[in-house]
C-alpha positions in Angstrom: 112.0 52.2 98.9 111.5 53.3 102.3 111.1 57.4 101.1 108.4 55.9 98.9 106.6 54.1 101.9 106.7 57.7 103.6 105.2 59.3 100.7 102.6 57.3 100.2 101.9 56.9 104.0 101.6 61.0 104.0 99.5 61.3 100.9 97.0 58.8 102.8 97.1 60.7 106.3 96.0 63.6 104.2 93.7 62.1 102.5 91.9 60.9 105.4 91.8 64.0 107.3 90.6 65.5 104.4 87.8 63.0 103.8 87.3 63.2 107.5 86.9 67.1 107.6 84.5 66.9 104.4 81.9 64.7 106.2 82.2 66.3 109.4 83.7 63.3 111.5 86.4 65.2 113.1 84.3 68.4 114.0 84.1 67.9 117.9 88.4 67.8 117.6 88.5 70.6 115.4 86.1 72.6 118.1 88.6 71.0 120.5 91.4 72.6 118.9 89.3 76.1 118.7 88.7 75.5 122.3 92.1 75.3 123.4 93.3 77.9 121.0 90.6 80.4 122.7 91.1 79.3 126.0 87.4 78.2 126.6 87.1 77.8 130.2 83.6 75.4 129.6 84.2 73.6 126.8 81.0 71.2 125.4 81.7 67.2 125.8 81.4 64.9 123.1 77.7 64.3 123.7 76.6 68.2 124.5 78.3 69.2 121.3 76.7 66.5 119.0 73.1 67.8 120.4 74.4 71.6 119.6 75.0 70.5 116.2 71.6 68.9 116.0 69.7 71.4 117.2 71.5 74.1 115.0 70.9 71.7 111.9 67.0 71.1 112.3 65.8 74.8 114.1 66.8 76.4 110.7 63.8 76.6 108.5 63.2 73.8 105.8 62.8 74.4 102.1 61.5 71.0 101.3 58.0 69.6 101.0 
């Protein structure tokens, strides 16, 4: 019973990461990671990264209307 717990406890973990990495919750700790990784001696905060990924999301040109 307690294997099965586990199981099912991992299945959800990666679920949720998945789900997490699909919407794009978890991109400032997955640029944390690439920070680290890379050794980035200035590495953006929270806020400075979420207005990065603004900016680069509406500068781009528009096909609509």
């Amino acid at each position: 019973m307690r294997t099965l717990v586990i199981k099912i406890e991992s299945v959800l973990r990666r679920f949720w990461s998945g789900l997490r990495q699909w919407c794009g919750d978890s991109a400032y700790e997955t640029y944390v990671a690439y920070a680290n990784r890379r050794q980035v001696a200035n590495r953006l905060s929270p806020r400075d990264f979420y207005v990065e990924q603004l900016n680069g999301k509406y500068s781009r040109p528009n096909r609509c209307c």
